[in-house]
Every structure is written in structure tokens, then in C-alpha cells.
Backbone as JSON Lines, residues from 0, in Angstrom:
{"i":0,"aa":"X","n":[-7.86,14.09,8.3],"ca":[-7.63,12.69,7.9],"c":[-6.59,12.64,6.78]}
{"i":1,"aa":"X","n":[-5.62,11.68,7.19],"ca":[-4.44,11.8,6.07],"c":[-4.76,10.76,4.51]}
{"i":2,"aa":"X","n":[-4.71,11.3,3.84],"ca":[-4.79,10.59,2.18],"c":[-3.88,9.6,2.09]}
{"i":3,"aa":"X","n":[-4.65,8.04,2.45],"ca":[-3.57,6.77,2.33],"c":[-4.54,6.12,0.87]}
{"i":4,"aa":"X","n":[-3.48,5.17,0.31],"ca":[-3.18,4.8,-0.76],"c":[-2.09,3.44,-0.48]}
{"i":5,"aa":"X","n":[-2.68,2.6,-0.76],"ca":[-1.85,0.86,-1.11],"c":[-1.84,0.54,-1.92]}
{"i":6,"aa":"X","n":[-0.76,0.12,-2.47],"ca":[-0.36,-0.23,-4.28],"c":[-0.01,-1.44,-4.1]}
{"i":7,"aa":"X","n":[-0.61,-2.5,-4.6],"ca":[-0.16,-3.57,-4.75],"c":[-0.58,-4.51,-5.77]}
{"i":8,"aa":"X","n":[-0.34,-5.81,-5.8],"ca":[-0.64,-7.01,-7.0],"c":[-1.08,-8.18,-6.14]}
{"i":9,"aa":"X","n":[-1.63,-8.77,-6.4],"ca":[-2.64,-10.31,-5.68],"c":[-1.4,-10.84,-5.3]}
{"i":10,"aa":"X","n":[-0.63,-11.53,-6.05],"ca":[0.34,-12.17,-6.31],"c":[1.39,-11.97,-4.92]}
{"i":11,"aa":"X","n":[1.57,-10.85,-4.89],"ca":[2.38,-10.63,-3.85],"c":[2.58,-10.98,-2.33]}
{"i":12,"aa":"X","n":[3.03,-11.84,-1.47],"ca":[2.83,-12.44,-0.33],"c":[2.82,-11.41,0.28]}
{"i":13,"aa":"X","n":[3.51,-10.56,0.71],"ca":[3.54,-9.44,1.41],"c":[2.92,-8.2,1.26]}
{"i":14,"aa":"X","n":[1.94,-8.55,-0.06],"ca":[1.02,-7.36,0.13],"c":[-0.36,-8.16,0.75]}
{"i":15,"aa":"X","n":[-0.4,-9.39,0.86],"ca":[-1.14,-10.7,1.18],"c":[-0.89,-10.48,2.64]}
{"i":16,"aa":"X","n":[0.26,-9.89,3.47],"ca":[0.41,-9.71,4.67],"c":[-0.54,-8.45,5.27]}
{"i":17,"aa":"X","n":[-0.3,-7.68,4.6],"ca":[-0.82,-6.14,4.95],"c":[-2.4,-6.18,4.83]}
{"i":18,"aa":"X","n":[-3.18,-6.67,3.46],"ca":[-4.14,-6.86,3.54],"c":[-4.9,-8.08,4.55]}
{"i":19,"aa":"X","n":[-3.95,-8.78,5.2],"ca":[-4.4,-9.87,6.2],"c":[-4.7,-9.17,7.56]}
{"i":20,"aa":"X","n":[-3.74,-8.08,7.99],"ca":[-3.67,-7.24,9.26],"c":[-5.09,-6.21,9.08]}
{"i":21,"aa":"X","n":[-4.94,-5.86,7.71],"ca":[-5.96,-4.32,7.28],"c":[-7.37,-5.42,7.61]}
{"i":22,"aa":"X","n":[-7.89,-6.6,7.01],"ca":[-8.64,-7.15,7.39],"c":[-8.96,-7.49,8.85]}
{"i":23,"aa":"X","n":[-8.07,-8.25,9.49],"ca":[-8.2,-8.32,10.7],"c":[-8.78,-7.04,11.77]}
{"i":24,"aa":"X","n":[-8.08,-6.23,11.23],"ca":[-8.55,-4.47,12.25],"c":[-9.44,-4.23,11.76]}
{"i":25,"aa":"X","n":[-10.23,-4.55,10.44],"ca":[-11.29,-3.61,10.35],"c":[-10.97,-2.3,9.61]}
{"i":26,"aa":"X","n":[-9.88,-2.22,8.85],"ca":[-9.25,-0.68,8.37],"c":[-9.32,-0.7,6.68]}
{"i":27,"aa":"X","n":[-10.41,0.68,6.82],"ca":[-10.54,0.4,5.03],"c":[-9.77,1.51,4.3]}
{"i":28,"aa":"X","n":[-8.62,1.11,3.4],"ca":[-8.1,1.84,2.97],"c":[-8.11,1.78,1.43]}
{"i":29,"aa":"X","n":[-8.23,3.0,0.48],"ca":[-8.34,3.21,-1.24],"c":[-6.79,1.98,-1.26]}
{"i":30,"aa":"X","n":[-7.0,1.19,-2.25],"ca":[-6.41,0.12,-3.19],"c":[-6.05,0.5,-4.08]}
{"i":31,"aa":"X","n":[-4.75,0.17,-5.19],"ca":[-4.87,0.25,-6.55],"c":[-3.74,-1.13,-6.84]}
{"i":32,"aa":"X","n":[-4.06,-2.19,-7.83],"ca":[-3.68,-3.16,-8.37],"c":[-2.95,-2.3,-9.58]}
{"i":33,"aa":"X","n":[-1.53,-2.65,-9.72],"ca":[-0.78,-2.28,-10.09],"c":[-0.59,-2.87,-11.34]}
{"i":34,"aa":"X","n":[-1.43,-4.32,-11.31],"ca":[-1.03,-5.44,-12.78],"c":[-2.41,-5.31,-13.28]}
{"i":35,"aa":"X","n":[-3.45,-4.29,-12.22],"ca":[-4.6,-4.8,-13.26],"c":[-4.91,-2.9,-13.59]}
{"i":36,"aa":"X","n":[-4.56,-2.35,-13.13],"ca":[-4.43,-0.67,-13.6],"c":[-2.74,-0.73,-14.4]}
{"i":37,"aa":"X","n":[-2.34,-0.86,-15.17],"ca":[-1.14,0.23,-15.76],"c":[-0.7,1.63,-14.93]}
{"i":38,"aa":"X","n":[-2.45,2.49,-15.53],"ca":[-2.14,3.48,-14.79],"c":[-1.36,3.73,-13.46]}
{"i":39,"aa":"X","n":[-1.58,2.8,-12.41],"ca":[-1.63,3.1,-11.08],"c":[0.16,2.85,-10.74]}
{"i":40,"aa":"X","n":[0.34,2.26,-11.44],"ca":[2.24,1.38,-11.84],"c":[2.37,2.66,-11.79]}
{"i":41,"aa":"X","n":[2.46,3.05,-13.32],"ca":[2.76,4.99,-13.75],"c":[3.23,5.55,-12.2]}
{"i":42,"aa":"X","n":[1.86,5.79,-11.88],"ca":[1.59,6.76,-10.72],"c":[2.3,6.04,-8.91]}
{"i":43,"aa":"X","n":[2.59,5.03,-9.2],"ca":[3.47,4.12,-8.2],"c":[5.17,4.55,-7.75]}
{"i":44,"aa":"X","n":[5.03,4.76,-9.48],"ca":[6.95,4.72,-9.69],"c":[6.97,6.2,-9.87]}
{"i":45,"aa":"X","n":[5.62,6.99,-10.12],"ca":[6.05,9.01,-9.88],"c":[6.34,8.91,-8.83]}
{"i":46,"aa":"X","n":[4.99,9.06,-7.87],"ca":[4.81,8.8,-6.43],"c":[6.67,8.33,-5.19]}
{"i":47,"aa":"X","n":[6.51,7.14,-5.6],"ca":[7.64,6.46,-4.63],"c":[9.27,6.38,-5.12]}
{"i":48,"aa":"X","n":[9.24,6.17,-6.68],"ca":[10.47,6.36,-7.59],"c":[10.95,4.52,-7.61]}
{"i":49,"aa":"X","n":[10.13,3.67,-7.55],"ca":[10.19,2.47,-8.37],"c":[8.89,1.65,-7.55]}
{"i":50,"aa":"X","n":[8.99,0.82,-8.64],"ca":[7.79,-0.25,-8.74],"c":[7.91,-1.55,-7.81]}
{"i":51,"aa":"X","n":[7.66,-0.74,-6.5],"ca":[8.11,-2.12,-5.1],"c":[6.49,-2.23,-4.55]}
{"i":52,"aa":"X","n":[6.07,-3.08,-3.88],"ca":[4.99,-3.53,-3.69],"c":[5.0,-4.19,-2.2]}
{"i":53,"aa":"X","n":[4.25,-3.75,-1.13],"ca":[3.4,-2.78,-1.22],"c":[3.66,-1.62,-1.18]}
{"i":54,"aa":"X","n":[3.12,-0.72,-0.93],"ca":[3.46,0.51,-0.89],"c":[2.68,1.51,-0.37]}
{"i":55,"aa":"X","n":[2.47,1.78,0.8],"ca":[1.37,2.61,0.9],"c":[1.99,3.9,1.08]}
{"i":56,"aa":"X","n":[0.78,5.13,0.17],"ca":[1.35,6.07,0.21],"c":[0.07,7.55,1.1]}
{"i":57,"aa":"X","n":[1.04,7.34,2.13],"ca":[0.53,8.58,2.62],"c":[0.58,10.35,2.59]}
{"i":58,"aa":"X","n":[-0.25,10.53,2.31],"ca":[-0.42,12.08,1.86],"c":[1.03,12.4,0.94]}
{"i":59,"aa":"X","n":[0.84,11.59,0.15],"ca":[1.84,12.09,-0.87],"c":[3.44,11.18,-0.88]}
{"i":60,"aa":"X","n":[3.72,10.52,0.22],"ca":[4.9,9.76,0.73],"c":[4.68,8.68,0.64]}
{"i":61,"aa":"X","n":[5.65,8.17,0.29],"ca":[6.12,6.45,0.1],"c":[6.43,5.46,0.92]}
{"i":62,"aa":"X","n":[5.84,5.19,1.9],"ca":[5.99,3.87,2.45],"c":[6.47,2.48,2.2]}
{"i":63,"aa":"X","n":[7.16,1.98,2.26],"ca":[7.66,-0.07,1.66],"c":[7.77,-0.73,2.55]}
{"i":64,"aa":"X","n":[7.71,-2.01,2.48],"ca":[8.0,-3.48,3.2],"c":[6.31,-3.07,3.96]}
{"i":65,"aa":"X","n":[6.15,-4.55,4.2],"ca":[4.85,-4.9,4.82],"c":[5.02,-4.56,6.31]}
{"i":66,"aa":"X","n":[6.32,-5.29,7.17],"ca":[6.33,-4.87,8.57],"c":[6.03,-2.83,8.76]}
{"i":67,"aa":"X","n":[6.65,-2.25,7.78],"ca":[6.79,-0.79,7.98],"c":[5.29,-0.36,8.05]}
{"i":68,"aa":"X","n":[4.64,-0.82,7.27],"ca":[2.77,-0.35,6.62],"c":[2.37,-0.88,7.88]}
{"i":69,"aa":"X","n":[2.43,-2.09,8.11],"ca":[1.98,-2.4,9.59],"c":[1.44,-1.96,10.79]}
{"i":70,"aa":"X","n":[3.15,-1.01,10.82],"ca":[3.72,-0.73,12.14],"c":[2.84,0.64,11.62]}
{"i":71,"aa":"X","n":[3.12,1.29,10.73],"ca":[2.06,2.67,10.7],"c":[0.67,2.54,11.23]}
{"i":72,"aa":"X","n":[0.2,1.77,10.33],"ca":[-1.2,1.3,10.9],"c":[-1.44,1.4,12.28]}
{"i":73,"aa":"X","n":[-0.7,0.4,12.81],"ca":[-0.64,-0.25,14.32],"c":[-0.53,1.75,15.16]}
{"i":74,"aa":"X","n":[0.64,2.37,14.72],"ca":[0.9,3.61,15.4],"c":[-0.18,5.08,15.29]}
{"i":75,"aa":"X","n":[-0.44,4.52,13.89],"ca":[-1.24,5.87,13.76],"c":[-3.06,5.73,13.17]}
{"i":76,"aa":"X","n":[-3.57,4.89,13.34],"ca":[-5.06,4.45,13.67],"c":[-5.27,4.02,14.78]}
């Protein structure tokens, strides 16, 4: 099982997208709020190399834009 990770902020429409699809399927994936952890920002911008939202990061890799997280989802669950 691969180590996924979504970085995002409420605020964000398009992380509002991803969590609308992740709901819809039924797919539970570890979260980290980026405005309400500091920490997780930090570890956002090591991780991916800037502070874009969403972001899911799989086994160590950086994923962006909502259609892309999607389309992973959609391909590889």
C-alpha cells in the first residue's frame, strides 16, 4: 500500500474539489491543514518545493492541481 498524504486549507476550492470526489468514492486518505498545522506547510514546501494546495503526496512525491489527484485516484484505487 502506497503512503498518500493531502495537504490542503478549507478555504481552497480545489482542495474542496478533491475532497468532494474522495467523499463521493468512499476513499480515506491521512489529511494535513496547512493553515491550521504550520508544521505540515514546513513539511509541504520540503516535500513538493512550494506551498501549492492541494497536494497529494505519494510515497514521498508531489502531486498538484485537483484534476491530476483525481485522475490518480480514479487510475490507481
Amino acid at each position: 500500500m502506497q503512503k498518500l498524504t493531502l495537504y490542503h486549507f478549507p478555504a481552497c476550492p480545489y482542495c474542496q474539489k478533491v475532497f468532494r470526489y474522495l467523499e463521493e468514492n468512499k476513499i480515506e486518505v491521512e489529511t494535513k491543514d496547512i493553515k491550521k498545522e504550520p508544521a505540515a506547510e514546513v513539511e509541504l514546501i520540503e516535500l513538493g518545493g512550494k506551498k501549492q494546495v492541494p497536494c497529494l503526496i505519494i510515497d514521498g512525491k508531489a502531486l498538484y492541481e485537483s484534476d491530476d489527484i483525481i485522475n490518480w485516484f480514479k487510475n490507481n484505487l
